[in-house]
N, C-alpha and C positions, 0 to 999 in steps of 0.2 A: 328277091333272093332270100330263103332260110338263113337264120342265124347258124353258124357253124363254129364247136359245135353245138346242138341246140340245148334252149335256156332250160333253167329247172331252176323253178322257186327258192325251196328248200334244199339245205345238203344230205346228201344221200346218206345212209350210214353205209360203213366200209370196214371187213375185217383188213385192213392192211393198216401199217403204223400209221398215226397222225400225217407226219410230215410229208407221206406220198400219197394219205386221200384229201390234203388240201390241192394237190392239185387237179382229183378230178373233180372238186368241189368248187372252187375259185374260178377255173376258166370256164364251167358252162355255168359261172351264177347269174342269175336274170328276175334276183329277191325286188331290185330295182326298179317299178318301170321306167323311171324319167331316161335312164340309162339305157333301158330294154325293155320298152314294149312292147305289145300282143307284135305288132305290126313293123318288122323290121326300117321299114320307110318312113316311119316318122320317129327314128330317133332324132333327137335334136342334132348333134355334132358330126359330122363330116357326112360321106362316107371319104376315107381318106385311101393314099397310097400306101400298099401294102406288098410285102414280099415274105417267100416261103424260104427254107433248106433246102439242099437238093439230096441231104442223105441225114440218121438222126441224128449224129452226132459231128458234126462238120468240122475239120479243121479250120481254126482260124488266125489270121494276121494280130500279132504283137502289136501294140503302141510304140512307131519310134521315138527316140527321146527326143520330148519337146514339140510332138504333132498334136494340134487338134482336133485333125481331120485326118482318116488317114484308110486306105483300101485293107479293108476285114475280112469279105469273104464272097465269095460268088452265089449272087442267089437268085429266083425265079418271081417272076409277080407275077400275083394276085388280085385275084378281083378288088375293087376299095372296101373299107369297112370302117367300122366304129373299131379299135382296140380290144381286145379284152382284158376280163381284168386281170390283176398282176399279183404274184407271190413275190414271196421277200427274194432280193439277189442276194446271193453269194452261200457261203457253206453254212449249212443248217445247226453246225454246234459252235459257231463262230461266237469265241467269249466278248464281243463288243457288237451293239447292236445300235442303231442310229432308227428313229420313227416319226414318221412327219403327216402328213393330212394324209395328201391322194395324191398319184401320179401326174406330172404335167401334161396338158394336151398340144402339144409344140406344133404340130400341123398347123394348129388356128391359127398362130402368130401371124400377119402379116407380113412380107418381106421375103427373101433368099431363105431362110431357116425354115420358115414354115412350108414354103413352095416346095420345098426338096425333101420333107421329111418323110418316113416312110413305116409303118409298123410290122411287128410279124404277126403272122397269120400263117400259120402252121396247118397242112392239109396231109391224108394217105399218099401223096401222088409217088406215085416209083414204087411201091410196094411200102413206102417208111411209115411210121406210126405216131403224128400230131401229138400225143402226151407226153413220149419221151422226146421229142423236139420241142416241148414248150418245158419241161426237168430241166433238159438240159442249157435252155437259152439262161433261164435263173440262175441254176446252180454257179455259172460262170461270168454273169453280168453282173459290173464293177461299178466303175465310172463313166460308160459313155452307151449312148442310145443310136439310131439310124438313120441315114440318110440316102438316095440317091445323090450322082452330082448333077447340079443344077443345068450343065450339057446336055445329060441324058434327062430331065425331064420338059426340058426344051421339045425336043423329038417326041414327047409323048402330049401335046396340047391338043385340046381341041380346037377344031377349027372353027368350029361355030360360039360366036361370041366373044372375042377374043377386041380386047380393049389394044387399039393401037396407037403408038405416037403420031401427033400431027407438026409435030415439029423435036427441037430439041429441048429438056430443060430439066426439071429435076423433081421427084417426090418430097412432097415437105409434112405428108400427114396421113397415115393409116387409125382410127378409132375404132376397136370394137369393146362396146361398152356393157355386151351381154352375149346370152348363148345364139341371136338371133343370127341366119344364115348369112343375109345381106348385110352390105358396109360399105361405105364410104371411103375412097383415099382424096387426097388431094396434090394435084400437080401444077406446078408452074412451068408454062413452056417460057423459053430464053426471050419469044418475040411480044411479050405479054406482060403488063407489068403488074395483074394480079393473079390470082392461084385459082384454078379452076376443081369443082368437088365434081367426081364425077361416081356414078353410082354402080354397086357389084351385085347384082341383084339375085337373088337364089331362092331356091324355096329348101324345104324339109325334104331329105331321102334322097336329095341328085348331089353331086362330085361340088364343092362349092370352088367359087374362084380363088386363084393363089397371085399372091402379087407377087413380080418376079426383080422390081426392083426393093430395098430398103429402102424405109422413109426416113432414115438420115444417114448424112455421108458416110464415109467416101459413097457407098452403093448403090446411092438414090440417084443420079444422073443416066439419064437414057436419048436415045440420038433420035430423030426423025426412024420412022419407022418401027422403032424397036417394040417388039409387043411388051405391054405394061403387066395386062391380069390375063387369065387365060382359066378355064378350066382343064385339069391334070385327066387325060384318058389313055392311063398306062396301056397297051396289051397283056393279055394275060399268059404265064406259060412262058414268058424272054426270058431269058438270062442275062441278067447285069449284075454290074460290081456293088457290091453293097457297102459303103463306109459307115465307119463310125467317127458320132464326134465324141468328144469329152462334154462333159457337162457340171456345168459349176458346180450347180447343189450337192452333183453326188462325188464330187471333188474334192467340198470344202471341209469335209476331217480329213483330208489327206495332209496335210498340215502338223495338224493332232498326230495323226498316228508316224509320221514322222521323226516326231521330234520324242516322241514315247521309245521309237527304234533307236533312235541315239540314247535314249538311257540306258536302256538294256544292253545298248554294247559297250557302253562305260559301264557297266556293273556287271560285267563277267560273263557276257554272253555275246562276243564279236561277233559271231557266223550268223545269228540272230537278222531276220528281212519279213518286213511286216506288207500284208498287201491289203485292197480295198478287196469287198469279195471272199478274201478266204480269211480275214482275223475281223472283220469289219460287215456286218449282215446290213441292210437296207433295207427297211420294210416303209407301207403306210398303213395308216389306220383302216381310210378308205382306198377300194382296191381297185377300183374303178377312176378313168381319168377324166377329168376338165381341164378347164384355159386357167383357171384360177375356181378360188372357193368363196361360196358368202350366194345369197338367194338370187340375185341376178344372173348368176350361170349356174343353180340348178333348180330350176323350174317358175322362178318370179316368185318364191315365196319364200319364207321362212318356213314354212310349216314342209315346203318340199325338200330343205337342206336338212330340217332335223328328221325326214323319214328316212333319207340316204344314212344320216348317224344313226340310226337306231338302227338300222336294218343289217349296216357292216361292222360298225364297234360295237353294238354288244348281241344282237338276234342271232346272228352267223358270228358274229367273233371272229372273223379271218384271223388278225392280227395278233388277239389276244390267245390265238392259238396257236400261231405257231411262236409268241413266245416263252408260251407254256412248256412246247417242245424243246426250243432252243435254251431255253433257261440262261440270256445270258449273265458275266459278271455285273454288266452296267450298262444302263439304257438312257441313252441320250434324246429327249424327247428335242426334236427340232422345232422352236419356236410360240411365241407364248400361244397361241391360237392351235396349237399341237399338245401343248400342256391343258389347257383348257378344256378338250375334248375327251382326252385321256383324264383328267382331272371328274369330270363330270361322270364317265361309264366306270371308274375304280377307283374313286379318291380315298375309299373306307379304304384301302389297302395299301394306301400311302403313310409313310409314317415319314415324322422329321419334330426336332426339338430344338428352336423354335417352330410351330408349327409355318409354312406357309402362306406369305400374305394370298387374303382373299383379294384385292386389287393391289398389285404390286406397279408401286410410286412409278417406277423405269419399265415396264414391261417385261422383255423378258431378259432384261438386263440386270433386274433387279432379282429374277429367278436365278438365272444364272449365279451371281454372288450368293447367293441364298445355297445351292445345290452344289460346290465346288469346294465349300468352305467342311476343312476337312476336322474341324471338332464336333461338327454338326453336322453329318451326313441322311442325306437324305435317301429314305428306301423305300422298293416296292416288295412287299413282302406276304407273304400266305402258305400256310402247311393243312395238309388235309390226309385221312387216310379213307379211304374206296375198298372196300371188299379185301382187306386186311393187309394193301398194300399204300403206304406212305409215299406219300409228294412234300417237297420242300420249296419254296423259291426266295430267296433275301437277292435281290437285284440293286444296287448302288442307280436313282435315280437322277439324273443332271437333268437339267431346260437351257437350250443355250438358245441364243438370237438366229433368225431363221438364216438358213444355209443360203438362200438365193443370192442373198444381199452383202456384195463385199467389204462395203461400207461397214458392216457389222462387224467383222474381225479384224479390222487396222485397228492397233492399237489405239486408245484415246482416253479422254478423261471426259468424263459424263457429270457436272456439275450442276445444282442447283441455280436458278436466278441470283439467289438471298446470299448464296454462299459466295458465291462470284462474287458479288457486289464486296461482303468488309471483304474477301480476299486483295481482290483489288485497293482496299484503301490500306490495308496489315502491307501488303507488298507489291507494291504501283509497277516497280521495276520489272520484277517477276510478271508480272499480269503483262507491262507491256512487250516483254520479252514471247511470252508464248501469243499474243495476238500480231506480230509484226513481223518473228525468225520465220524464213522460207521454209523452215525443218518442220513447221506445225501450220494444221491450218484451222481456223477458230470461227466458229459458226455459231451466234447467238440465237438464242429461243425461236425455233418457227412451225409450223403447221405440220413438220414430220417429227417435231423431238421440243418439249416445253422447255428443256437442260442446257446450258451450257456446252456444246458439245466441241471437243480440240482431239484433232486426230494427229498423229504422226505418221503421215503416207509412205514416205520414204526413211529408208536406214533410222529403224526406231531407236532401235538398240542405244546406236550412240546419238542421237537427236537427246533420248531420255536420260543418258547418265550425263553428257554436255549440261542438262538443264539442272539437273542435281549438283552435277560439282559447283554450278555458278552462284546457285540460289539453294542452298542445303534446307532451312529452314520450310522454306516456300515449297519447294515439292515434297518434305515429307507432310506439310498438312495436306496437298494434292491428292497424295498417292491412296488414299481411301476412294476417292475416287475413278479410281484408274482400269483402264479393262484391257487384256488382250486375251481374249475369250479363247484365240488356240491354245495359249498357256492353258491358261485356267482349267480348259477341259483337258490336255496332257496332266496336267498335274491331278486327276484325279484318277488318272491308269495310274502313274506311279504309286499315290495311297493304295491302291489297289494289290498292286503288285508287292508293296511293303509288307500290308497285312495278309500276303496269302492268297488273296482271293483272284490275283492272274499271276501264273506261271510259265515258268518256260522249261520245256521237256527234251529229253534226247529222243530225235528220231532213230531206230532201228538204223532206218538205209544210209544215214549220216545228216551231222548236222542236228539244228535242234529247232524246234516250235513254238506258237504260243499254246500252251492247252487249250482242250477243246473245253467244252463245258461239259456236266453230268449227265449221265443217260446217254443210252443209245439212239444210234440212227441208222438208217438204209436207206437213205434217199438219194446217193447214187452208185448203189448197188443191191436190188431187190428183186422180186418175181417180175416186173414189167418191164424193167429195162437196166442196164448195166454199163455205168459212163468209161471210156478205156483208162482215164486214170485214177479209177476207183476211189476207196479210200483210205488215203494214208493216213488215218487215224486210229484204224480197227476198230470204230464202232461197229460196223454191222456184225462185228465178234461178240458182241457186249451181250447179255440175256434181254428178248424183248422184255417190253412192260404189255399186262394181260388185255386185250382187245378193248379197244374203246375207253381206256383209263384215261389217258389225258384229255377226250375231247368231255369226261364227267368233273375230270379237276375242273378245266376252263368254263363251265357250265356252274359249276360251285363259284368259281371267282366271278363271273356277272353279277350273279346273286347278291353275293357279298359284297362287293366293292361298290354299286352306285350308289349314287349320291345322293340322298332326298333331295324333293323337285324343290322344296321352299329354299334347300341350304346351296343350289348351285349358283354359279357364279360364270355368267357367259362374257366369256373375252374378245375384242374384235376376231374377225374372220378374215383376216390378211392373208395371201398369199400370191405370189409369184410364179415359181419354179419348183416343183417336188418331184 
């Protein structure tokens, strides 16, 4: 089967603004081969389950309060496929902007999540038109991605191959430790008293198997009979319900922008309601998805993950253009391996006094302190003028701890060995007080953190002033080292909004906003398509900028911003969830 639709090298040029020929640029990119080769059939990854709209701009289901999962909107499947790749969610002048590696490939996962996941793949069928169906799936994607329910993909197995129980007992281990098709689970049946591996074997270009139980509790138990792995052979053209789930990563500044909401309505703007998607953009650097990132899942080498970076962060520049376009107030680089790569394709255009540790002690823990810390604000910054017309951008830079990981945002205290140690002989009480109260829990030096690390999981707040009123001395030499990176990162919208640089507007039809950012936009309201709730912003009011300006700015800033080869500084490739 043809790539749909099909690849093209190079981006096309386009007289229509930036913002709307990124996306006929981005979904047929194919700069990639490992991604997109000659030969549809040997892509590495899937082909997975995939569903279309049944019209372009689809009504769909709210989030109840407090669902994870929850029926979004009725849609048609499609043949399987590899993804394509992705433009930033949410509103194109949205003054807060979040940037992280590459999209997650959630299919792969092992287990109910993976089994049931589902991507879109936007086609003509019904008369409708695939690019204003893929506008508008971004323009409105927040927090949460797709699924079938695990019932209806039940009903779609194939029947050939299909791994069954021989008794009852339980999944205790799914590993896939690269992009390779085949993989190993392991199960222990009840009447057995060791664990049986048994093998999922697959080649390149056919439907790979899904495991249908989890390989830990509760979901890992299955009865005599139950089918275990199956391959997924939707029909094409059905109609089923499509849910959506929520998704941590793109969750975890909901927090942040939270508690950002409650300032502004203690400061004179009640009516003020902030949302993921329309004050909050989401982009990646690379636009294309994997299971995680580092040479083992993109092509076995090193020298395969740095052609995928050169090809999308600075060759094509997806990223760096559209945040050229969006210009936000402040760009939250998710993760120090997100800083890294960004640090590497623009670091000349990085400013900060002190400058930026080149190995920073905590990772991006110690970034984060570095980029939050508001006498010393860190910027991405560049002015240029093109054919007698000026561009500006001063952007407030953060790095915070990666989104996947929740661990990362429970408050804690992130302490040295050395420091630990007099602490502990200056204040034995104190010290035994936070290694032994239920309120903290205290994890010494190990193979995921060299630091001292004391989280307070539950009710921080008062766990933390309890600890202060008792031992006033003791937690203020602590509190240097202290993190609650929601805070930290709220607290740099506030500086923000202090100095100016985010605002809040009266809307015409009532009510007020957050400003948008400078310059105009049409990207959902243009010559191709027009979304029904337009834009309540008025930018496509605003005077364009003269054909192909921004994609010369972004072309200037590659230039300018990398980083000599002898001066960079490559940081692990950790990643999770994006």
């Amino acid at each position: 089967m043809a790539y749909n639709p099909p690849r093209q090298l190079k981006p096309q040029p386009s007289s229509d603004p930036l913002e709307v020929s990124l996306v006929f640029n981005v979904r047929p990119c194919g700069t990639c081969s490992f991604f997109w080769p000659d030969d549809p059939t040997q892509q590495p990854y899937g082909p997975y389950t995939a569903y279309d709209f049944v019209s372009n701009t689809p009504a769909t289901a709210p989030a109840p309060a407090g669902a994870s999962s929850f029926p979004w909107l009725t849609g048609v499947t499609r043949p399987p496929v590899f993804p394509n790749a992705e433009v930033m969610g949410g509103c194109r002048k949205a003054p807060i902007m979040t940037l992280g590696i590459n999209p997650n490939l959630t299919a792969f996962l092992p287990g109910q999540t993976g089994a049931s996941w589902c991507y879109p793949d936007f086609s003509n069928a019904g008369g409708t038109d695939p690019w204003t169906k893929f506008a508008y799936y971004y323009r409105y994607r927040s927090t949460c991605q797709e699924h079938f329910a695990l019932e209806q993909i039940n009903q779609w197995l194939a029947a050939a191959g299909r791994i069954v129980a021989e008794a009852a007992g339980v999944v205790v281990g799914a590993e896939r430790t690269s992009e390779a098709p085949s993989y190993n689970i392991k199960i222990k049946y009840d009447t057995e008293s060791a664990s049986r591996t048994i093998p999922l074997t697959s080649t390149v270009g056919e439907p790979p198997y899904v495991l249908l139980f989890n390989p830990e509790p509760p979901a890992n138990r299955f009865q005599k009979g139950d089918i275990l792995a199956a391959r997924v052979n939707a029909p094409v053209g059905q109609s089923a319900t499509v849910y959506a789930q929520q998704i941590g990563y793109y969750e975890q500044f909901v927090p942040t922008l939270s508690q950002f909401e409650g300032f502004l309505q203690a400061n004179g703007h009640a009516s003020i309601t902030l949302a993921m998607g329309e004050d909050v953009g989401q982009l990646d650097m690379v636009a294309c998805a994997s299971p995680h990132w580092g040479p083992q899942w993109l092509g076995k080498a090193t020298a395969a993950e740095n052609a995928v970076i050169q090809n999308c962060v600075s060759t094509n520049a997806w990223a760096l253009k559209q945040l050229v376009q969006t210009r936000p107030a402040v760009l939250f680089l998710v993760g120090e391996a997100s800083y890294s790569m960004f640090q590497n394709a623009f670091g000349k255009l990085i400013t900060a006094d002190p400058p930026l540790p080149a190995t920073p002690e905590d990772g991006a823990f110690t970034l984060l302190r570095a980029t939050t810390d508001a006498s010393h604000p860190c910027r991405f910054e560049f002015s240029t003028t093109i054919g007698g017309t000026a561009y500006a951008l001063s952007t407030r830079l953060v790095v915070s701890p990666h989104f996947s990981y929740n661990s990362n945002f429970v408050p804690q205290f992130r302490i040295r060995p050395a420091d630990w140690q007099s602490f502990e002989q200056q204040y034995p009480q104190a010290a035994s007080y936070l290694q032994h109260n239920a309120q903290f829990q205290y994890s010494p030096p190990n193979q995921t953190s060299p630091l001292v690390v004391i989280t307070i999981p539950r009710s921080s707040a008062a766990a933390l002033a309890a600890f202060q009123q008792q031992f006033t001395a003791a937690a203020a030499q602590l509190m240097p080292a202290y993190y609650d990176a929601h805070a930290m990162m709220e607290s740099v919208l506030e500086n923000l909004y202090q100095a100016g640089q985010l605002s809040v507007v009266a809307n015409p039809q009532g009510g007020t906003y957050l400003a948008r950012t400078a310059g105009p936009c049409v990207f959902c309201v243009n010559a191709h398509w027009s979304f029904p709730l337009g834009c309540p912003y008025g930018k496509p009011d605003e005077t364009a900028l003269p054909v192909g300006f921004l994609e010369q700015v972004a072309q200037e800033m590659v230039q300018q911003g990398k980083v000599e080869a002898a001066a960079r500084h490559i940081m692990p490739s950790l990643r999770a969830t994006a």
